[in-house]
N, C-alpha and C positions, 0 to 999 in steps of 0.2 A: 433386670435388677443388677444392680452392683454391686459385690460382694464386699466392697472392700470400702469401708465405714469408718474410715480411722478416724476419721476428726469429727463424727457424732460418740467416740465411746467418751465417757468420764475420764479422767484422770483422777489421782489422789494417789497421796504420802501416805505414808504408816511405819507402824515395827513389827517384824515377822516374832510371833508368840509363841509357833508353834511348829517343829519339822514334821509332817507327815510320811504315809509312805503313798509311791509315785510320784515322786517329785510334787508333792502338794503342799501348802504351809498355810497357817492362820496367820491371821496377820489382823492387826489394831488401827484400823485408822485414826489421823488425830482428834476427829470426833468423838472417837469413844465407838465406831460400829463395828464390827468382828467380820471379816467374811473370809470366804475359802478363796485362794487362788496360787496359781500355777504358774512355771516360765517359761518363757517366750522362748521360741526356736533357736534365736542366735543365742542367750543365754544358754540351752541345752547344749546346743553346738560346741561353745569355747569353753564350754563346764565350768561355768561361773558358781562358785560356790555359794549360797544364802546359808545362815544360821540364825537360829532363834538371838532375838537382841538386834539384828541388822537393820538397819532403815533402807526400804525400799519406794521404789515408785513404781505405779502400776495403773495399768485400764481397768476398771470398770466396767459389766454388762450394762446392759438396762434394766434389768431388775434389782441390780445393786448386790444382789448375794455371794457372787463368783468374779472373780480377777483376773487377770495376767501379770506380774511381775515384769517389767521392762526392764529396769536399772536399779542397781544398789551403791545407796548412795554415800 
């Protein structure tokens, strides 16, 4: 197995709704669907700031409910 699946995750835009705590935020896609997600390593790394209102890009699981934050855009 291969662990490393980048180009089967989703992509999609949105706007972060929500700062959590652990580093975790809600975020709106432009569909309209809510789901929870977090940021990505190199984000953490160069402490890229997100706040509620930001527009973000981010991977998608397969189940659709959970993210990753990539870039703010």
């Amino acid at each position: 197995m291969n662990g490393n699946n980048k180009a089967s995750l989703a992509r999609a835009e949105g706007i972060v709704e929500e700062a959590l705590p652990g580093l975790m935020f809600r975020v709106k896609l432009q569909d309209g669907q809510t789901l929870l997600a977090h940021l990505s390593g190199k984000m953490r790394l160069h402490r890229i700031r997100v706040l509620p209102g930001d527009r973000v890009s981010l991977e998608m699981s397969p189940d659709g409910g959970r993210g990753r934050i990539n870039r703010r855009l």
